[in-house]
C-alpha positions as CSV (number, residue, x, y, z in Angstrom):
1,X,-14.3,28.4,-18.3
2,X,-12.2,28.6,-16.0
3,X,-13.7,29.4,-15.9
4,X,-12.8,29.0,-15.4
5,X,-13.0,31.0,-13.4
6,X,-10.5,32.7,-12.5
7,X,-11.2,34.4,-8.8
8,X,-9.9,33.5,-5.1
9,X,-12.3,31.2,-3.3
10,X,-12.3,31.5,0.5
11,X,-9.3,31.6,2.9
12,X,-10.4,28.2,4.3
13,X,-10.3,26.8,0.6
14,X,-6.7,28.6,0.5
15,X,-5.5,26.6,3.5
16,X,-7.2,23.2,2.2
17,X,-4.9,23.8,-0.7
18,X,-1.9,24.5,1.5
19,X,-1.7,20.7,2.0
20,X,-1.9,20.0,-1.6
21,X,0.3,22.0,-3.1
22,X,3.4,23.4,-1.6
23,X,4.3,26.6,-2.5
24,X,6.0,27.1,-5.3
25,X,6.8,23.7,-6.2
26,X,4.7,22.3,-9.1
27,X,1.5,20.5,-8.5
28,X,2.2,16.1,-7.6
29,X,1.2,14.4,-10.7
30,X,-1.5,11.7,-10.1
31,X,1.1,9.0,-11.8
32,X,4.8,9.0,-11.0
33,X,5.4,6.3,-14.2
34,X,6.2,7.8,-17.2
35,X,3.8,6.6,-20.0
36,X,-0.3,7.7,-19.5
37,X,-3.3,7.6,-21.5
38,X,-4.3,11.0,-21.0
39,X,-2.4,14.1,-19.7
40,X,-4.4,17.5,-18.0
41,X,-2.6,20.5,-18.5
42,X,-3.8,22.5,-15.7
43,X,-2.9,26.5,-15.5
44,X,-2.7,27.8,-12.2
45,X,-3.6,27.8,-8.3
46,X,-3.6,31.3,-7.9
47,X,-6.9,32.8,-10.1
48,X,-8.8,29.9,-8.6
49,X,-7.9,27.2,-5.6
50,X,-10.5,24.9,-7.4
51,X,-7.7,23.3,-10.1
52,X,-6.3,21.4,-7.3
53,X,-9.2,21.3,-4.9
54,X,-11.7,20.1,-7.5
55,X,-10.6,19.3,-10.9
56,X,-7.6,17.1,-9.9
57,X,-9.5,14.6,-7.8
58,X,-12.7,14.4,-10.2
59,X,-10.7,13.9,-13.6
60,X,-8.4,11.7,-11.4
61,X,-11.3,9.4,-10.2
62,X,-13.1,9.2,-13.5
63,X,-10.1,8.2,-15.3
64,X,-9.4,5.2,-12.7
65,X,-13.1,4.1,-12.7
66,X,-12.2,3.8,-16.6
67,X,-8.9,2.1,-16.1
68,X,-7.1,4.8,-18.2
69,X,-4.2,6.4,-17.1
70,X,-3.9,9.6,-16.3
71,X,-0.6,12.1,-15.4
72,X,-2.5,15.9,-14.2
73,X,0.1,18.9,-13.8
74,X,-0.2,22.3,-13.3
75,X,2.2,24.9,-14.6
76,X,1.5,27.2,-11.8
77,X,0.4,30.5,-13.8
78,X,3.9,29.7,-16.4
79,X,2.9,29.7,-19.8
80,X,6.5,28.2,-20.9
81,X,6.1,25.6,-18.2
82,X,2.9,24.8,-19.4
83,X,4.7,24.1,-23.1
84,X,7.0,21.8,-21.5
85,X,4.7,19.8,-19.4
86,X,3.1,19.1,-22.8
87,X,6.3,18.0,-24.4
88,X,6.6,15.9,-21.6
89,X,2.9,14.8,-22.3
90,X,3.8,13.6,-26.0
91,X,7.2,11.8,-25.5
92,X,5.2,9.6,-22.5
93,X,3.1,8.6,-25.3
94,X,-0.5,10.7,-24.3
95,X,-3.0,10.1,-26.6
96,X,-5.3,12.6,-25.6
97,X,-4.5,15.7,-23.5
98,X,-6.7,18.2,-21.7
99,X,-6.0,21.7,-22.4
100,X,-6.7,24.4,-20.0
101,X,-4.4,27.4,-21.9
102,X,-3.0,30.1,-19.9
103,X,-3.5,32.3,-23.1
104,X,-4.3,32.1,-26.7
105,X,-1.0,32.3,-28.0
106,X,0.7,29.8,-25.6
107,X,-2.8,27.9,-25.9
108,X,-2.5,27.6,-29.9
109,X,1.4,26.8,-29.9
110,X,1.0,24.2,-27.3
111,X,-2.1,22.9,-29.5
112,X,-0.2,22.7,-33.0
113,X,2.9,20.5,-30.6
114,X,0.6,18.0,-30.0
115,X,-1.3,17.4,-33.0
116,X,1.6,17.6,-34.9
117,X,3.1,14.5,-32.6
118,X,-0.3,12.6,-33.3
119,X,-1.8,13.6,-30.2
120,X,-5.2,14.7,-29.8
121,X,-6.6,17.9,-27.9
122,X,-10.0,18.9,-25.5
123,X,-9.8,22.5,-24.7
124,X,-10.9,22.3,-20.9
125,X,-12.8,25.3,-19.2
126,X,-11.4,27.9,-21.4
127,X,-11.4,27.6,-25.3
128,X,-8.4,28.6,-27.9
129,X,-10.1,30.3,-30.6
130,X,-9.0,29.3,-33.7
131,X,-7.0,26.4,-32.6
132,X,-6.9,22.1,-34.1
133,X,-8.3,20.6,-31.2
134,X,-10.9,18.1,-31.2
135,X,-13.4,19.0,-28.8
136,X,-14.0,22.1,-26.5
137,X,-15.8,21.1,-22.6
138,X,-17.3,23.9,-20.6
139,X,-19.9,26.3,-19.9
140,X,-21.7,27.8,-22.1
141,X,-20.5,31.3,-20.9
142,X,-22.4,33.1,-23.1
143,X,-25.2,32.4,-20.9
144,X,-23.3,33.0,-17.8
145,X,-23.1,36.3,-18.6
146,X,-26.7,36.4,-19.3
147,X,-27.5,35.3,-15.6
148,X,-25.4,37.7,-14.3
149,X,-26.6,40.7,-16.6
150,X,-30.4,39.3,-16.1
151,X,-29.6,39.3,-12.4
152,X,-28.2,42.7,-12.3
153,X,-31.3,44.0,-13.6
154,X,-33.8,41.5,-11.0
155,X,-31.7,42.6,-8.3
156,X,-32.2,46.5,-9.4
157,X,-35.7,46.1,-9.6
158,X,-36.2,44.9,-6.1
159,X,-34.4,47.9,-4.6
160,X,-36.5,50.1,-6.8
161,X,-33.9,51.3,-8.8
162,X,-34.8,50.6,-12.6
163,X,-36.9,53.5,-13.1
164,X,-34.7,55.8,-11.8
165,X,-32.1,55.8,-14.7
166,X,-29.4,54.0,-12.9
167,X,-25.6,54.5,-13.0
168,X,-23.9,50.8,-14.1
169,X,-20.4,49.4,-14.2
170,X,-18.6,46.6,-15.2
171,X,-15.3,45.2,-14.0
172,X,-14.2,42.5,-16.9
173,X,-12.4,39.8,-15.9
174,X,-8.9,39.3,-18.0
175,X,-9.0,40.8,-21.7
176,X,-6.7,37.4,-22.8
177,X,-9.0,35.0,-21.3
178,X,-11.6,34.3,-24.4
179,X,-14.0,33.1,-21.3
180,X,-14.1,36.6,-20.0
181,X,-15.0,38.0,-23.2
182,X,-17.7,35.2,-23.8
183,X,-19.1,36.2,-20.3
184,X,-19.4,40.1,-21.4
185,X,-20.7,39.5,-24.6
186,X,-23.6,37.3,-22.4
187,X,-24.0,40.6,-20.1
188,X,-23.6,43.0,-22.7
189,X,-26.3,41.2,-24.7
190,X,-28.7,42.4,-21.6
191,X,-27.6,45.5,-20.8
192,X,-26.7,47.2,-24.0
193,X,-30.3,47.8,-25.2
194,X,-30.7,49.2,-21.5
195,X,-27.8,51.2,-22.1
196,X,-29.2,52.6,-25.4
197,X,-32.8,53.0,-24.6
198,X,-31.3,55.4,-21.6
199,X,-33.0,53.6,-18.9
200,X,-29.5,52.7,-17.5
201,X,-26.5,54.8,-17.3
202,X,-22.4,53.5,-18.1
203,X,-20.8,54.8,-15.1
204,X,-17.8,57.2,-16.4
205,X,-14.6,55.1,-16.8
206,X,-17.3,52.5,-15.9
207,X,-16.3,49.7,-18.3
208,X,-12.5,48.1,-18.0
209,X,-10.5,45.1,-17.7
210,X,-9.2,43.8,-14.5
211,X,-6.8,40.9,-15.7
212,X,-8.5,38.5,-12.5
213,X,-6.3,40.9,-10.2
214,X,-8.7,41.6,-7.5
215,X,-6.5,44.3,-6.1
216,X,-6.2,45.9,-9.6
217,X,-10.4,45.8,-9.4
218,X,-10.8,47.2,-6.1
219,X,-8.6,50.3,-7.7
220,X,-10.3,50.5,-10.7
221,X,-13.7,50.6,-8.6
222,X,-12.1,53.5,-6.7
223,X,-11.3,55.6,-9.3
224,X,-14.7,55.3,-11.0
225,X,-16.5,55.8,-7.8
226,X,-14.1,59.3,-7.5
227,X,-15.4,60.0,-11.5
228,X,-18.7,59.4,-10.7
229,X,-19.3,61.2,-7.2
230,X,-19.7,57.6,-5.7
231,X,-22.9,57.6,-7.1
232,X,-22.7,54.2,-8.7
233,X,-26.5,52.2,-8.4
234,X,-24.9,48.4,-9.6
235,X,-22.2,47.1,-10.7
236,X,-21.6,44.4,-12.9
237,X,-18.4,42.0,-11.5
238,X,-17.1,39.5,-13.4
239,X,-16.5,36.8,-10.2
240,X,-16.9,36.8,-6.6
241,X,-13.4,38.1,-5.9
242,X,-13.8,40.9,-8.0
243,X,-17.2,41.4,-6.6
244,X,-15.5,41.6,-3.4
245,X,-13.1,44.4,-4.7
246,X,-16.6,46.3,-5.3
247,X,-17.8,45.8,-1.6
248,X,-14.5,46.6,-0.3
249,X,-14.4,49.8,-1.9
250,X,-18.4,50.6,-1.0
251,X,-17.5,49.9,2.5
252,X,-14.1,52.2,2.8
253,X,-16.2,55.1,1.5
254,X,-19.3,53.9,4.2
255,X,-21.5,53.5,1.2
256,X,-24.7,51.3,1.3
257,X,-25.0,48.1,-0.5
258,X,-26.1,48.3,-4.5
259,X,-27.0,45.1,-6.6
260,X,-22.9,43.3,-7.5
261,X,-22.9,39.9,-9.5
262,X,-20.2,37.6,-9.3
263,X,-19.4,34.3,-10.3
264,X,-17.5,30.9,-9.0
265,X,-19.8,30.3,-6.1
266,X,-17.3,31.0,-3.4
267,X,-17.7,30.6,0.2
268,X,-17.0,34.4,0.3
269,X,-19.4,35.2,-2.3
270,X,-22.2,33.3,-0.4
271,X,-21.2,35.2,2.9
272,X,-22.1,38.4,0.9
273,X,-24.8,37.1,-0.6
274,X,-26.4,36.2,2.8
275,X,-25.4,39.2,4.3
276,X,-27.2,41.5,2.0
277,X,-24.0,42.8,-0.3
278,X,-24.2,40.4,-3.3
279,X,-27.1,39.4,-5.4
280,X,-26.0,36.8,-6.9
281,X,-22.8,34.5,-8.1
282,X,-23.0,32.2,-11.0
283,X,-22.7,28.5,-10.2
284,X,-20.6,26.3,-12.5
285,X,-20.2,22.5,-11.3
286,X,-16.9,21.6,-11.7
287,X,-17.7,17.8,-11.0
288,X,-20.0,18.4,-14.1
289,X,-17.3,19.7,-16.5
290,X,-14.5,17.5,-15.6
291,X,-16.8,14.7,-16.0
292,X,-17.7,15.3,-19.3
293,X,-14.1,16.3,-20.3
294,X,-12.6,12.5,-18.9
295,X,-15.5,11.0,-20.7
296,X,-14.9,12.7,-24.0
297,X,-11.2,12.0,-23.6
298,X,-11.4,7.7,-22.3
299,X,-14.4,7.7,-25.6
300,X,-11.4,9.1,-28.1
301,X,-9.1,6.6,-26.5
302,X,-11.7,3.5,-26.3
303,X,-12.8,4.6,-30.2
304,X,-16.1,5.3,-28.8
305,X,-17.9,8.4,-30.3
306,X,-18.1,11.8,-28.5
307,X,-21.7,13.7,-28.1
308,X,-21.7,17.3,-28.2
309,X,-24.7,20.1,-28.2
310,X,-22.7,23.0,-29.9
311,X,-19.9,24.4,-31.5
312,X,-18.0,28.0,-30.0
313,X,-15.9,29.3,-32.7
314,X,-15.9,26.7,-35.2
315,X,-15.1,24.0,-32.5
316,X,-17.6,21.2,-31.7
317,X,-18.3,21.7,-27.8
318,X,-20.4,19.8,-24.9
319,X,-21.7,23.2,-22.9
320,X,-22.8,22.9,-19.6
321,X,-25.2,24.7,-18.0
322,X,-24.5,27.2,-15.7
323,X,-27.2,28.2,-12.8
324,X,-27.5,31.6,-10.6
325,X,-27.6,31.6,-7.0
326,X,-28.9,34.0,-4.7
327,X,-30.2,33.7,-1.1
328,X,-33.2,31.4,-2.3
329,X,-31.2,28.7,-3.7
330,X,-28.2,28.7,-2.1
331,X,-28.2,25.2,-0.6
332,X,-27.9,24.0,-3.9
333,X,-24.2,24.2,-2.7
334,X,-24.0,22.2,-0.1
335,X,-26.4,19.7,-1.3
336,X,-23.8,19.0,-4.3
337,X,-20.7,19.4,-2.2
338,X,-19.0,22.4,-3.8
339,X,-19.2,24.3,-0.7
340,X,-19.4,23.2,2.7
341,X,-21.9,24.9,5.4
342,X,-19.0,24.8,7.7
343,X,-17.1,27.6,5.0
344,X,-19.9,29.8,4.9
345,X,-22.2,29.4,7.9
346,X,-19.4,30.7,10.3
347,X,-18.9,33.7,12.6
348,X,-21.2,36.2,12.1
349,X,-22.9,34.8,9.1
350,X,-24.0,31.5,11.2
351,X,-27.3,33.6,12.0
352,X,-27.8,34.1,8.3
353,X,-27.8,30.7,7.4
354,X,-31.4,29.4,7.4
């Protein structure tokens, strides 16, 4: 994915990234010399604070350990940046460069650069369709969906709402971001046949695309809960920021919590979680993925082979798997470092924390 991944985590993660990356100037580079083994391209700090809070530092560390060098960037949410960073790649003489496109287009064009210079590509997180790189790391997001579609449904059965025909929606994440669609087909794949049997319902205006804008979800949540007499009984949300649009909107209209996914494992998302407003948030270990993506890349540059366990449109891939998280598990967290109990366990969630 990215995602992966694409929501906000916590304003506490926000301000940890304030002292890595100063706004708008572009991300420090890990090596200030000009030739490296391996470049990261990554896209953004603004759909997700994890880039530079988590994906810089692991690929960074992996690729010392390995005595490979390694230059990361990020083009800060600028696909034509992002095409120059990779020229920059190629005339420093990468051999391998990790690819985490902004979009397919600017994904594809940036691909067919490189491999045209010799260069070889792993499509990190999120996955070009169609494109010539070698090898694809991430989730397998297809099943990401599934958790949050399977926990949709567990979540509605504990309230006692799946026998009483219940009114769904489903706020998308970005219609450009293959991931996004890869996570609806997973959710689709469990709430369709739901859908048609009639024991749930499509909320009217119930299914759209929210481009990872929060803001734009919150109003889109609005305006079906205004179609649909704010009788809405779950809600399917693509990550925990979006999920947050949804509670956001539930509480300005002094509506009761209904079952909401989400996804990213945020502080906030565990905060709602705790408190009764979530059910549940997919957890995707970034120290996993960017693990697997250096050693892929330091086995093409060392001549060693690369394992994989699948192939996502026509592309060998190593998929990782993703795991849900609700109130039983949700240690899991803090136990591997992703979150810290001081993010979460704060204010008037402390009590919650068990």
């Amino acid at each position: 994915m990215r995602k992966l991944i694409r929501a906000s985590l916590a304003l506490a993660a926000i301000g940890a990234l304030g002292l890595l990356v100063v706004a708008g100037a572009p991300a420090k580079s890990e090596r200030s010399s000009a030739n490296a083994d391996v470049c990261v391209l990554l896209p953004d700090t603004k759909t997700s604070v994890r880039y530079e809070l988590f994906d810089r530092p692991y690929l960074a560390a992996a690729f010392k350990k390995a005595n490979v060098t390694a230059t990361i960037v990020n083009a800060q949410n600028d696909p034509q940046k992002m095409r120059s960073q990779a020229d920059d790649c190629m005339t420093n003489k990468a051999k391998v460069v990790l690819l985490d496109a902004l979009d397919p287009g600017s994904g594809a064009a940036i691909t067919n650069s490189i491999t045209s210079r010799g260069g070889k590509v792993i499509d990190y997180d999120r996955l070009v369709p169609g494109s010539k790189a070698l090898y694809y790391v991430s989730f397998d997001n297809v099943k990401v969906g599934k958790l949050m579609g399977t926990g949709l449904v567990n979540a509605l059965k504990a309230k006692g709402k799946y026998g009483s025909h219940p009114v769904i929606s489903e706020l998308n994440g970005g219609i450009t971001d293959n991931n996004a669609k890869l996570f609806k087909q997973g959710y689709d794949s469990v709430l369709n046949p739901l859908y048609k049997s009639g024991t749930f319902k499509k909320a009217k205006g119930g299914d759209q695309w929210t481009d990872w804008n929060n803001q734009k979800g919150l109003t889109i949540f609005e305006q079906m809960l205004a179609r649909n007499g704010n009788k809405i009984d779950g809600s399917i949300a693509a990550n925990d920021g979006l999920a947050g649009a949804v509670i956001s909107a539930l509480k300005n209209h002094k509506l009761k919590p209904i079952p909401v996914t989400g996804q990213d494992a945020t502080p906030t998302g565990v905060q709602y979680i705790l408190a009764g407003w979530q059910s549940g948030t997919v957890y995707k270990s970034v120290r996993k993925e960017a693990a697997a993506a250096a050693s892929a890349a330091i086995n093409i540059i060392k001549g060693k082979a690369v394992k994989t366990n699948g192939k996502v449109s026509g592309t060998k891939s190593i998929l990782l798997a993703p795991v849900w998280v609700t109130k039983a598990n949700y240690k899991l967290l803090f136990t591997d470092g992703f979150v810290k109990r001081s993010q979460v366990c704060v204010g008037a969630y402390k009590k919650l924390c068990k």
